[in-house]
C-alpha positions as a Python dict, from the first residue, in 0.01 Angstrom:
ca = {
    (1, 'X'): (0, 0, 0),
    (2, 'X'): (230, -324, -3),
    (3, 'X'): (317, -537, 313),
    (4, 'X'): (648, -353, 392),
    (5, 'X'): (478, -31, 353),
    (6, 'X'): (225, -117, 596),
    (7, 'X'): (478, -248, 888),
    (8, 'X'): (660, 110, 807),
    (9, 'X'): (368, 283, 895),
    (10, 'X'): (343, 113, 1240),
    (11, 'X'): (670, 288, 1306),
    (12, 'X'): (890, -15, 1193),
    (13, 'X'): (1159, 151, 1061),
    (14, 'X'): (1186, 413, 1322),
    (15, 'X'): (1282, 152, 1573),
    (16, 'X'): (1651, 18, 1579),
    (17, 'X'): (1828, -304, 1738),
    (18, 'X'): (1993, -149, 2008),
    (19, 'X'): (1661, -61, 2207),
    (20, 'X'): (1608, -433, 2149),
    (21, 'X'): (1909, -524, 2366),
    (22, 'X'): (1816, -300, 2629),
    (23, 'X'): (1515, -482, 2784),
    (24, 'X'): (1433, -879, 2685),
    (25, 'X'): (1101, -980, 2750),
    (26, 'X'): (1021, -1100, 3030),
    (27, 'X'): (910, -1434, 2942),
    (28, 'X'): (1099, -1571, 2636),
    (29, 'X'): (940, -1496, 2297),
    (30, 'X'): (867, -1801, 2042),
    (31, 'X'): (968, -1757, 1674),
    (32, 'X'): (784, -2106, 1497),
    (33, 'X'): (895, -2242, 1180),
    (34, 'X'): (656, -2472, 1005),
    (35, 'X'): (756, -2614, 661),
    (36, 'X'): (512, -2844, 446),
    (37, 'X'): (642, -3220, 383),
    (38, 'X'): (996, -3166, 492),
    (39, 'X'): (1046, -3541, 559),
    (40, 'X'): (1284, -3608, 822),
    (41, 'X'): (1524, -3772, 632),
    (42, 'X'): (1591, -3490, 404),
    (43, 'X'): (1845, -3272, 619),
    (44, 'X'): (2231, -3279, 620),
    (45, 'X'): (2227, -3346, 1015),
    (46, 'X'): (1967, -3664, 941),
    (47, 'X'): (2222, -3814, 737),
    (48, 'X'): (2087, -3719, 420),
    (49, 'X'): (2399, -3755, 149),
    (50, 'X'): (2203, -3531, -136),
    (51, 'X'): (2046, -3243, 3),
    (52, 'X'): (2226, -2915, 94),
    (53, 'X'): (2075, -2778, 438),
    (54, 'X'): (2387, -2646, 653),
    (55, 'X'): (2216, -2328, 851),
    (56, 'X'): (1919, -2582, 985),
    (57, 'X'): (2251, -2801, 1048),
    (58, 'X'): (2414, -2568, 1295),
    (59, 'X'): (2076, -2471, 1390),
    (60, 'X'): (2025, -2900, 1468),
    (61, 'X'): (2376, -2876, 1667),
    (62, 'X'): (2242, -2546, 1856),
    (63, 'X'): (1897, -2745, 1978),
    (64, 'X'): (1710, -3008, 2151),
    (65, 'X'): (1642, -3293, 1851),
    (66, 'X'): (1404, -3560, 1919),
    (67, 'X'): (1469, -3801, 1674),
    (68, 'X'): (1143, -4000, 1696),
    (69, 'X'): (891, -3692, 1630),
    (70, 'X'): (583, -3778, 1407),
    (71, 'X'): (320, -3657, 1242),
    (72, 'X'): (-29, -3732, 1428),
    (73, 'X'): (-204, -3760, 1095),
    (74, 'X'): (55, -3698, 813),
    (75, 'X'): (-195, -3471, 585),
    (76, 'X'): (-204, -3111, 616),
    (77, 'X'): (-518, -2988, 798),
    (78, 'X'): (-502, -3247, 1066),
    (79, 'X'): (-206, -3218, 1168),
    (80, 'X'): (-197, -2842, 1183),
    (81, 'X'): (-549, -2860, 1405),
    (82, 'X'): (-347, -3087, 1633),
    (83, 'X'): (-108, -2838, 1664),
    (84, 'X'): (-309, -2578, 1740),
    (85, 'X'): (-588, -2778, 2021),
    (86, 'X'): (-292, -2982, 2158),
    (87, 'X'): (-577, -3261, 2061),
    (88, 'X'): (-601, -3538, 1870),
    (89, 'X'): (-813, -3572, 1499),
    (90, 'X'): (-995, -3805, 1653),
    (91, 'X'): (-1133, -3543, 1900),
    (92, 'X'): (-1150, -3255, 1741),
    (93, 'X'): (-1304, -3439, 1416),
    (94, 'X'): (-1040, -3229, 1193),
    (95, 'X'): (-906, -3548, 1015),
    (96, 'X'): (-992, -3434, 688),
    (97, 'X'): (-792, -3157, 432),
    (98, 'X'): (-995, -2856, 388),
    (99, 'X'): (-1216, -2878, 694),
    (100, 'X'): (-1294, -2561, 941),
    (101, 'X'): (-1126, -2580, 1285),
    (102, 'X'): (-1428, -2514, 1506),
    (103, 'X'): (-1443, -2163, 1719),
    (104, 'X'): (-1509, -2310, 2024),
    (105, 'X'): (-1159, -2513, 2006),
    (106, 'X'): (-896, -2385, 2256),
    (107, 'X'): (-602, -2286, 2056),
    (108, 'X'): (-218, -2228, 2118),
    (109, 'X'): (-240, -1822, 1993),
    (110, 'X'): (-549, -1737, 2240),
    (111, 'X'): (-360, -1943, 2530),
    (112, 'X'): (-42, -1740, 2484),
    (113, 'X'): (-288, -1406, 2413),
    (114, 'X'): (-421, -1458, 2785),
    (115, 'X'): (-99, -1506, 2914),
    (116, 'X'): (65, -1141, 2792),
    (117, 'X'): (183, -1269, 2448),
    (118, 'X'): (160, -1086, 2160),
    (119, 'X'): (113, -1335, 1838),
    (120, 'X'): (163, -1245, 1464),
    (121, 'X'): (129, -1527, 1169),
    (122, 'X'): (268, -1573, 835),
    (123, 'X'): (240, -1784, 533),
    (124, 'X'): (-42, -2105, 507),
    (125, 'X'): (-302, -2152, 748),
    (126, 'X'): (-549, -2454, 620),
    (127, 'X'): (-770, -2431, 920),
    (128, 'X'): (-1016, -2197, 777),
    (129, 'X'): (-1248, -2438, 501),
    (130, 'X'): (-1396, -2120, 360),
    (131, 'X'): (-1192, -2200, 12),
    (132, 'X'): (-785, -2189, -83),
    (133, 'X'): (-864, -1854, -194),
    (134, 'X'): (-1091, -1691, 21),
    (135, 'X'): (-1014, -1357, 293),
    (136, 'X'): (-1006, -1478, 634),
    (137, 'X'): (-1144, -1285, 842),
    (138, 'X'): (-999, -1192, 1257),
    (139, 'X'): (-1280, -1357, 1418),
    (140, 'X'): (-1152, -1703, 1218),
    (141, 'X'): (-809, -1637, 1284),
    (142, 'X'): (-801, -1833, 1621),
    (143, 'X'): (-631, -1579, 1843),
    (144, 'X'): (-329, -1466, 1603),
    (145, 'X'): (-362, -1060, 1586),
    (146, 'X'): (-114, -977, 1370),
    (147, 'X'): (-133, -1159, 1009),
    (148, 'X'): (-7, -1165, 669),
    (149, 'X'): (-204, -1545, 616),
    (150, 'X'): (-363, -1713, 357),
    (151, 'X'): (-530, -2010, 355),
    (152, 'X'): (-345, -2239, 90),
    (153, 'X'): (-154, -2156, -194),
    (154, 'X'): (135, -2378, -334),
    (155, 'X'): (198, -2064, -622),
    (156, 'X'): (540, -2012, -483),
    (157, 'X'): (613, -1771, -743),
    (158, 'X'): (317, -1598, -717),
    (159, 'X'): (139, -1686, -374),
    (160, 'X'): (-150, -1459, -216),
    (161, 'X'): (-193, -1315, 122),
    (162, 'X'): (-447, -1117, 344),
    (163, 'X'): (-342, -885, 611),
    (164, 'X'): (-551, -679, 915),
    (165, 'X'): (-863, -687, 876),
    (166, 'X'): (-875, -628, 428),
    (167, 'X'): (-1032, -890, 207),
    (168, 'X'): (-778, -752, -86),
    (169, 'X'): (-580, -1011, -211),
    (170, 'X'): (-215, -934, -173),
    (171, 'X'): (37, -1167, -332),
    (172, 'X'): (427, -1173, -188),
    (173, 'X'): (684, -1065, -409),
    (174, 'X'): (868, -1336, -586),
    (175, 'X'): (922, -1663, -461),
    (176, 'X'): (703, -1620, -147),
    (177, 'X'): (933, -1769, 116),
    (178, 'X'): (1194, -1503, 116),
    (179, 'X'): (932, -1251, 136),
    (180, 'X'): (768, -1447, 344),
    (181, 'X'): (1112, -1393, 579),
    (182, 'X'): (1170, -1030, 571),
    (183, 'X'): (815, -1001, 652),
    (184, 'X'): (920, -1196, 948),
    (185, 'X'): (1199, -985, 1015),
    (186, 'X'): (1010, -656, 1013),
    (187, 'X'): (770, -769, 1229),
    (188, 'X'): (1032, -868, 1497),
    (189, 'X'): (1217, -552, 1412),
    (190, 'X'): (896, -310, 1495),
    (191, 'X'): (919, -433, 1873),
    (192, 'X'): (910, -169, 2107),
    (193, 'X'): (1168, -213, 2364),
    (194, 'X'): (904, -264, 2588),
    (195, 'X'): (729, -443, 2396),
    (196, 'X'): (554, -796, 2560),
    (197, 'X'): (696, -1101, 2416),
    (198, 'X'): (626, -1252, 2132),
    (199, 'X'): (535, -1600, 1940),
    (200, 'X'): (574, -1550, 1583),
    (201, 'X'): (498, -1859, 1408),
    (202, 'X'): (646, -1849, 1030),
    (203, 'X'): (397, -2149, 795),
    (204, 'X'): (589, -2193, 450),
    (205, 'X'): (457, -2425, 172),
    (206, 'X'): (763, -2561, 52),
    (207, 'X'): (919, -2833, 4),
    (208, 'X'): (530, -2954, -96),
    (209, 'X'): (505, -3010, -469),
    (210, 'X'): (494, -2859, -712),
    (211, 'X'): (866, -2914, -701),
    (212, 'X'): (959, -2783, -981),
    (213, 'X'): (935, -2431, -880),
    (214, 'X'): (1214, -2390, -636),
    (215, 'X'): (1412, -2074, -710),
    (216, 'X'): (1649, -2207, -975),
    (217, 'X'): (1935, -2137, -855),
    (218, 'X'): (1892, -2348, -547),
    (219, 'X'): (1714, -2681, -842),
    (220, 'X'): (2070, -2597, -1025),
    (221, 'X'): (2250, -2736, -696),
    (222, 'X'): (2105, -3116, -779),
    (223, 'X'): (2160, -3321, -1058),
    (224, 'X'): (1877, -3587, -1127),
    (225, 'X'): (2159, -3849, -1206),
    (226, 'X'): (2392, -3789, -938),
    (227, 'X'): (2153, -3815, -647),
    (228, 'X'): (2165, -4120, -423),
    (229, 'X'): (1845, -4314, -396),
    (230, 'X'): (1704, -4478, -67),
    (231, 'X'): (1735, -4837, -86),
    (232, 'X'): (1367, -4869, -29),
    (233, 'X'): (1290, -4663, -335),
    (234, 'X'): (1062, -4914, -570),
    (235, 'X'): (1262, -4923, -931),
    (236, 'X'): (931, -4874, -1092),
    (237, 'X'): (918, -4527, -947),
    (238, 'X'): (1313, -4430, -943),
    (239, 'X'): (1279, -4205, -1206),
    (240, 'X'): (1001, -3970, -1136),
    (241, 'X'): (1165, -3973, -754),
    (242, 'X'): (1529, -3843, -923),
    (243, 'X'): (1325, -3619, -1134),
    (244, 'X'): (1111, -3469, -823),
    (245, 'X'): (1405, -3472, -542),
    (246, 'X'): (1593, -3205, -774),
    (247, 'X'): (1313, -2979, -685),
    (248, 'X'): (1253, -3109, -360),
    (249, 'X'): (1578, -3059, -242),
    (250, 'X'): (1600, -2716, -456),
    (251, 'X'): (1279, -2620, -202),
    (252, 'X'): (1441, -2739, 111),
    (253, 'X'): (1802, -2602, -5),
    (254, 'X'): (1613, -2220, 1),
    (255, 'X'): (1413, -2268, 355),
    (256, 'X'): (1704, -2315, 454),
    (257, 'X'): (1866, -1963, 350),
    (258, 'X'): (1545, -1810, 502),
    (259, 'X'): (1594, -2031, 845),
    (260, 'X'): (1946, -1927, 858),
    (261, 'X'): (1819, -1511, 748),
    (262, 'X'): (1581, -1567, 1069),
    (263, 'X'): (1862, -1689, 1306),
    (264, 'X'): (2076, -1385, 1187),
    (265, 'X'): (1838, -1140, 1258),
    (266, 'X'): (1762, -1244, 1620),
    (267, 'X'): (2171, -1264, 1694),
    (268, 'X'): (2156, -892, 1539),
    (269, 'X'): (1866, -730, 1731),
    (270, 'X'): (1984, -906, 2037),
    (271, 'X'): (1701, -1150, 2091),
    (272, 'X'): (1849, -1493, 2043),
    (273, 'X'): (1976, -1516, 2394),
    (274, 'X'): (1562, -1470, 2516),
    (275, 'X'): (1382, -1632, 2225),
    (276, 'X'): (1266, -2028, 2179),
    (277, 'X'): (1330, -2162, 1837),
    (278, 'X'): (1137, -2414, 1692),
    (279, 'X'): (1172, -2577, 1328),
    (280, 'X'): (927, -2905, 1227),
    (281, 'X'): (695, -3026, 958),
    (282, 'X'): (391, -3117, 948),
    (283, 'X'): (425, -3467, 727),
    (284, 'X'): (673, -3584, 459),
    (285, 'X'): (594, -3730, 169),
    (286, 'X'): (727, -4067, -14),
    (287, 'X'): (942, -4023, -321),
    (288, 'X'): (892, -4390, -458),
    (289, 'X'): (971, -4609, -128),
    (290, 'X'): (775, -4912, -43),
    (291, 'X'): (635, -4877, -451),
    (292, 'X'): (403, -4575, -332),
    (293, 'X'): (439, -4279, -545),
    (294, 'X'): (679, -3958, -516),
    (295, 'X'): (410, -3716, -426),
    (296, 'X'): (194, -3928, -142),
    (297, 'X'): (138, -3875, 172),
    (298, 'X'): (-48, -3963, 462),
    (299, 'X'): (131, -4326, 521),
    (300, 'X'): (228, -4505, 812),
    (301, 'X'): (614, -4556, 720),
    (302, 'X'): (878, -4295, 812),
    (303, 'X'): (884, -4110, 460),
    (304, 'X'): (535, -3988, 516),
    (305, 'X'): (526, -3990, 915),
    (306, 'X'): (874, -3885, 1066),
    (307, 'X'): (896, -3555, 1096),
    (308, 'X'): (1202, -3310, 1200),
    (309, 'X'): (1179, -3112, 1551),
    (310, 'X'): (1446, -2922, 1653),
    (311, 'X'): (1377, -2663, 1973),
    (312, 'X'): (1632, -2406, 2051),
    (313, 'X'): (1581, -2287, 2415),
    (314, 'X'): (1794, -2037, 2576),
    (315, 'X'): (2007, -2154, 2871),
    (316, 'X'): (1958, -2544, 2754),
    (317, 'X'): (2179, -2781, 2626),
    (318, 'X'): (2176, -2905, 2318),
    (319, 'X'): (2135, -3299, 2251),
    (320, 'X'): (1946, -3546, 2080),
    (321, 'X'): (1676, -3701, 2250),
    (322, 'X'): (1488, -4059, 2187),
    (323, 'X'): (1184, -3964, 2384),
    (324, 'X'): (875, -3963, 2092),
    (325, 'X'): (721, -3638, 2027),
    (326, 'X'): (367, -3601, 1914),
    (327, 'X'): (217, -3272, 1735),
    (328, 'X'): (-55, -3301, 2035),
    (329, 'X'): (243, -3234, 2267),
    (330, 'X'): (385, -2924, 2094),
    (331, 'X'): (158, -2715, 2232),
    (332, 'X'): (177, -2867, 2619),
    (333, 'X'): (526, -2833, 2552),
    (334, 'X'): (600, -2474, 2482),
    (335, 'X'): (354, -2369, 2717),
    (336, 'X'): (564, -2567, 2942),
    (337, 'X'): (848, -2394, 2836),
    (338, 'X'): (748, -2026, 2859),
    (339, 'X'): (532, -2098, 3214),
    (340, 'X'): (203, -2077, 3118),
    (341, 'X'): (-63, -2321, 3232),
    (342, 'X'): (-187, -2593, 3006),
    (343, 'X'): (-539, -2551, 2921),
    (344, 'X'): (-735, -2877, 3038),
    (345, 'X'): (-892, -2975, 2716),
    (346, 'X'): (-550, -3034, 2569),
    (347, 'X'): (-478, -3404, 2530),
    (348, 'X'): (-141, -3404, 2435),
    (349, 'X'): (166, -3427, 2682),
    (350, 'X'): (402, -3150, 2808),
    (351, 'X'): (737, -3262, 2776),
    (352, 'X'): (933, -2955, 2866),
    (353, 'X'): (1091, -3173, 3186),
    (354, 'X'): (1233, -3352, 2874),
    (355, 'X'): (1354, -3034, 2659),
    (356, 'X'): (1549, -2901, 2987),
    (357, 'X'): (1663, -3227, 3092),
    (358, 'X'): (1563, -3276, 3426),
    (359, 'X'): (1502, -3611, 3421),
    (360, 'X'): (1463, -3897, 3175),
    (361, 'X'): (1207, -3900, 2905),
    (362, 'X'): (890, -4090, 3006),
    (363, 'X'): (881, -4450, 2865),
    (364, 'X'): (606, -4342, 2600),
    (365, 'X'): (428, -4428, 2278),
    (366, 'X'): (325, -4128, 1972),
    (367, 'X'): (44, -4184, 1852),
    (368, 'X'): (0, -4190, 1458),
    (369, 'X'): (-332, -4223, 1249),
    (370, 'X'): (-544, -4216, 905),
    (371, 'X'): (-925, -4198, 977),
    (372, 'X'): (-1026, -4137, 581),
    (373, 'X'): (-750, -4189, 402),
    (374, 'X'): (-802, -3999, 38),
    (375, 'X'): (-526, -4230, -75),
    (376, 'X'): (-706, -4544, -306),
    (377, 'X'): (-423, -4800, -178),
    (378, 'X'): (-380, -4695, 140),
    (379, 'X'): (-605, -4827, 426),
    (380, 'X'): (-768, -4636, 792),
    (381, 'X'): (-474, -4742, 1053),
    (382, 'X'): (-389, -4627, 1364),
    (383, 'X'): (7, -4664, 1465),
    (384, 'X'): (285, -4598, 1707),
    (385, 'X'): (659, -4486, 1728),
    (386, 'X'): (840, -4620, 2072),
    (387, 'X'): (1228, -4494, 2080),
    (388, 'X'): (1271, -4829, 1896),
    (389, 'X'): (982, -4954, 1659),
    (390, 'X'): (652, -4833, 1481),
    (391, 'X'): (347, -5070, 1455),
    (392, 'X'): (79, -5010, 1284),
    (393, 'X'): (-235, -5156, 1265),
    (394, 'X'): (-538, -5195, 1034),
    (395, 'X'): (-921, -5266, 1124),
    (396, 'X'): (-884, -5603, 1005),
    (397, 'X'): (-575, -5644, 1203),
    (398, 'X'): (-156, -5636, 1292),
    (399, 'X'): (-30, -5484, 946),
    (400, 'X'): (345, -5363, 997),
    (401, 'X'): (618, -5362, 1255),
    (402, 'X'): (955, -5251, 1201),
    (403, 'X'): (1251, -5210, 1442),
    (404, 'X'): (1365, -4867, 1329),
    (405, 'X'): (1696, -4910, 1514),
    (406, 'X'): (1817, -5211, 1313),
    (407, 'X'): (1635, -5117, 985),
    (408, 'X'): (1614, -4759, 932),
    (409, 'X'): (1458, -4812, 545),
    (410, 'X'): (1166, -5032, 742),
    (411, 'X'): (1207, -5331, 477),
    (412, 'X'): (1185, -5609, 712),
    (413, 'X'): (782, -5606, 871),
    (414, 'X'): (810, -5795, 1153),
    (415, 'X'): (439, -5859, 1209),
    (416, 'X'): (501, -6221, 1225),
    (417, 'X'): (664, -6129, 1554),
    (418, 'X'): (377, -6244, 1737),
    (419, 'X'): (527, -6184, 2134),
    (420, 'X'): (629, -5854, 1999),
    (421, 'X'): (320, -5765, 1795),
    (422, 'X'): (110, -5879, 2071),
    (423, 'X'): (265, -5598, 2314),
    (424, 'X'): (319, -5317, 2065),
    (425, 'X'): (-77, -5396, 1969),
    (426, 'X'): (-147, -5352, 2333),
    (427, 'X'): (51, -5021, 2376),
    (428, 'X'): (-173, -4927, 2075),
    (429, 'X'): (-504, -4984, 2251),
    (430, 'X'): (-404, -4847, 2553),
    (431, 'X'): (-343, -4530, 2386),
    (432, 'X'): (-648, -4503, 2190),
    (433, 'X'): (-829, -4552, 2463),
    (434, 'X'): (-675, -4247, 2649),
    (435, 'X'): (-832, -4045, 2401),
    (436, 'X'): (-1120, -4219, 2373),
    (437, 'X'): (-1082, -4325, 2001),
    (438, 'X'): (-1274, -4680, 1926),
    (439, 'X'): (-1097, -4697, 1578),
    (440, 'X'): (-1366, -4745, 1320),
    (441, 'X'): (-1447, -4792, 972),
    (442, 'X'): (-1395, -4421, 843),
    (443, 'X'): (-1811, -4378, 790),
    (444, 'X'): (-1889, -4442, 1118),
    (445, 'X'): (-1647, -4084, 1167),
    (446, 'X'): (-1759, -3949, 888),
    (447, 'X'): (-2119, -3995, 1043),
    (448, 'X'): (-2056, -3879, 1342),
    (449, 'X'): (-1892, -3563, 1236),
    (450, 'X'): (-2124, -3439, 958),
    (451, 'X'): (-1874, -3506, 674),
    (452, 'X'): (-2005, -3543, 259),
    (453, 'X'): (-1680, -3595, 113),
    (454, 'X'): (-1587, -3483, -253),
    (455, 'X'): (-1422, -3733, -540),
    (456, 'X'): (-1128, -3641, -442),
    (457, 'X'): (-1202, -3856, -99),
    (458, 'X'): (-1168, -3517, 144),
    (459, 'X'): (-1344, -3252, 208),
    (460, 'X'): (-1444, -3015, -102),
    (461, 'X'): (-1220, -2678, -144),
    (462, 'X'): (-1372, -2565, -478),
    (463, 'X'): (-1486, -2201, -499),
    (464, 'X'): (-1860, -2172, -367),
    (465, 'X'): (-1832, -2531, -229),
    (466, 'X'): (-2034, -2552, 131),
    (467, 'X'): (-1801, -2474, 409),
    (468, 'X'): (-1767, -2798, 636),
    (469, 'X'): (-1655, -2794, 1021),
    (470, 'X'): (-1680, -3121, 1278),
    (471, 'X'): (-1983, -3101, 1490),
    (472, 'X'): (-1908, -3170, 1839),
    (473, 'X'): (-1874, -3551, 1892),
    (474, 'X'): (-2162, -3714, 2137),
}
C-alpha cells in the first residue's frame, strides 16, 4: 500500500473542504516549512537578482520578516535539536551531525501534544543517530504521531520514508518534494471538521547539495554565465559557485512551487484565515565568498549563518522587523503565539509580543556558535547578530566584526575597532553566560558529552556504526 493509499484509508478522501469552513479550530493550527541551506540571501524579496522565488515573495509581503534571524549552529543536527528543546547546543550537547536527541529532552511536538494539538511530520528528521537509513521507530519520534519521516536522505529523485509504526522502506514518488507536498495536503485535507488543531511541520532537503538534481525544468531557468556573482565571491572559486547556483537556485525555484501549492490549499479548504505560517532554514551554505568553498557550511559570516523567517499569523500585520531571532526562540515563540505555556527548561526567548507588535523588540543579541567544527579551516567560535553588526569571536580571541548595515557582503572586519569590539565582546559573554556556556576547546565538550568522533570530524552515520547521544552535562 503506497502513502496516498494509506491517508485514503483513514477516510481522506471522503472528507471535503466545505466541512473545513464550517468550524476553525479553536486555537490556530501551525503548518512549518523547514528547507535545508536556503541562505537568506537567495530569495527574490532579499534582493536576490538571480533566483526565481515569487510565491515565498507574496508569501514575504503576507508575513512578519525578521531580517536578522540566524542559525544557532549553522549544521544540520544542531540546529534542528535547538529547534525542537528551545535550547541551546551547548546544553543539550547536540552540536554534532548525526547525534541522537536525548528522550528525556522536552520537545516542541509533545508541548503542543499536551496542549490539544494534533502533530503530523514530513520529510528529514536528523535527530534520530540510529543511521541515514534506518526505521525510526514512535517512541524516537519525540511527540510527532502522525509521520511519513526519514532520517536523512539527499536522493531527491529517489528519497525514502517510514510511516506508522512499519520499518518498510517507502521511497516518495519522483522528486520527493512535490510528493513530499501533496502528502502535506492530504493530511490537512483528512481533518475532521471537528477535528483539534493542528501543527504540521513540512522538513525538505533541498536546496542542500547535491545541486544538480533539481527537477530540470526548474535548473533550465538559470544559465551558469548569466548569473550575477556576490562581490565577496573569491575568483578562485567563481566557477564551481556559477556551476552549483544553477542547481541551487533550480532547488529553491521548485520549493517554491510546493510553498506556493501549500498556501493554495489552505485558501481552498478555508484554513488560511486560522492557521500560522512559518517558512525558515536551518543554515545556508557559502558558494565561494570569503575564498571558502561552494558547498560549506557551518561559518560565522551571513552565507552560512543568516537564515530566512517569515511567520504568517492571522489577524497580524505584515512588516519587517530588525529584532534578532534565534532558532532557541522559535519554539518560545509559537507557543507564544497559539497560548500555550512555555515549558521551563526552554532557554530560548518568546518573542510573540514582537510578531503581534505590541511593543518594540527587546534591545537583544542571537546567539551563534561552532563547538567542533568538522570544517579543517574553520575554527570553534562563538558569535552574535545585534540589528546592526555580528562579532564573532575565537578562543584565542576578537576574530571578526562587521557592520551589516553599511556592508552587507561583510568585507570590511572591523576588529580593529577596539571601543566597539570591546562592547560587542562583552554582549558576547554576557550571553554565554546566560546559558551557562564557558566556551572551550571543543575536547573539553567532546569529554564531557561522551563524543568519539569519526574522520570525517562528526559523529559516525555509517551502517552498524554505534549510536551516539549527549549524556547529561554535570
Amino acid at each position: 500500500m503506497n502513502r496516498r493509499q494509506l491517508l485514503q484509508s483513514a477516510g481522506a478522501a471522503a472528507l471535503a473542504a466545505p466541512a473545513l469552513r464550517a468550524q476553525p479550530a479553536r486555537r490556530p493550527n501551525v503548518l512549518f516549512v523547514l528547507v535545508d541551506q536556503w541562505r537568506a540571501s537567495a530569495l527574490g524579496y532579499a534582493g536576490d537578482p538571480n533566483v526565481q522565488t515569487p510565491r515565498l515573495d507574496r508569501l514575504a509581503g503576507q508575513s512578519v520578516h525578521f531580517a536578522n534571524a540566524v542559525s544557532v549552529c549553522p549544521v544540520c543536527t544542531p540546529y534542528r535539536a535547538a529547534l525542537m528543546t528551545g535550547r541551546y547546543p551547548t546544553s543539550t550537547g547536540m552540536f554534532l551531525n548525526d547525534a541522537y536527541l536525548p528522550d528525556g529532552e522536552v520537545c516542541l511536538a509533545e508541548t503542543l501534544a499536551a496542549g490539544g494539538y494534533d502533530t503530523a511530520y514530513i520529510g528529514k528528521w536528523h535527530l534520530d543517530g540510529h543511521g541515514r537509513d534506518s526505521y525510526i521507530p514512535p517512541a524516537r519520534r519525540q511527540g510527532w504521531a502522525t509521520w511519513f519521516g526519514a532520517e536523512c536522505d539527499h536522493n531527491y529523485p529517489h528519497s525514502h520514508y517510514y510511516t506508522d509504526d512499519s520499518p518498510e522502506k517507502r521511497f516518495w514518488d519522483g522528486y520527493d518534494a512535490f510528493d513530499q507536498t501533496r502528502a502535506a495536503t492530504d493530511f490537512v485535507c483528512s481533518r475532521q471538521p471537528d477535528s483539534k488543531p493542528f501543527c504540521l511541520f513540512l522538513s525538505y532537503g533541498a536546496p542542500h547539495f547535491p545541486h544538480a538534481t533539481a527537477p530540470a525544468e526548474y535548473r533550465k531557468l538559470y544559465s551558469p554565465n548569466d548569473l550575477k556573482l556576490a562581490p565577496n565571491v573569491a575568483p578562485e572559486h567563481a566557477e564551481a559557485a556559477r556551476r552549483e547556483l544553477v542547481g541551487y537556485y533550480g532547488h529553491c525555484s521548485a520549493l517554491d512551487k510546493c510553498v506556493g501549492d501549500l498556501l493554495e490549499m489552505l485558501d481552498q479548504s478555508g484554513l488560511a484565515s486560522n492557521t500560522i505560517v512559518v517558512f525558515t532554514s536551518d543554515h545556508g551554505e557559502m558558494m565561494g565568498a570569503h575564498g571558502v568553498s561552494p558547498t560549506q557550511k557551518q561559518w560565522p559570516y551571513d552565507e552560512a549563518a543568516h537564515v530566512p523567517f517569515l511567520l504568517r499569523v492571522p489577524g497580524v500585520a505584515p512588516r519587517v522587523v530588525d529584532t534578532p531571532i534565534n532558532a532557541p526562540d522559535v519554539l518560545p515563540t509559537l507557543l507564544g503565539l497559539v497560548g500555550l505555556d512555555v515549558p521551563r527548561t526552554v532557554e530560548g526567548e518568546n518573542l510573540a509580543p514582537v510578531v503581534r507588535g505590541t511593543g518594540p523588540g527587546p534591545d537583544r543579541d542571537a546567539l551563534v556558535m561552532s563547538v567542533s567544527p568538522f570544517t579543517a579551516r574553520l575554527p570553534e567560535y562563538r558569535m552574535i547578530r545585534s540589528r546592526q553588526y555580528t562579532y564573532a569571536r575565537r578562543l584565542d580571541g576578537p576574530w571578526l566584526l562587521f557592520d551589516n548595515l553599511a556592508d552587507p557582503y561583510q568585507q570590511r572586519n572591523l576588529v580593529d575597532q577596539k571601543a566597539l569590539c570591546d562592547e560587542l565582546d562583552g554582549r558576547l559573554q554576557a550571553a554565554l553566560r546566560r546559558i551557562g556556556d564557558r566556551f572551550e576547546p571543543r575536547e573539553a565538550y567532546l569529554k564531557r558529552f561522551g563524543y568519539t568522533l569519526a574522520p570525517h570530524g562528526s559523529v559516525s552515520y555509517a551502517q552498524g556504526a554505534p549510536v551516539q547521544s549527549p549524556r547529561r552535562a554535570p
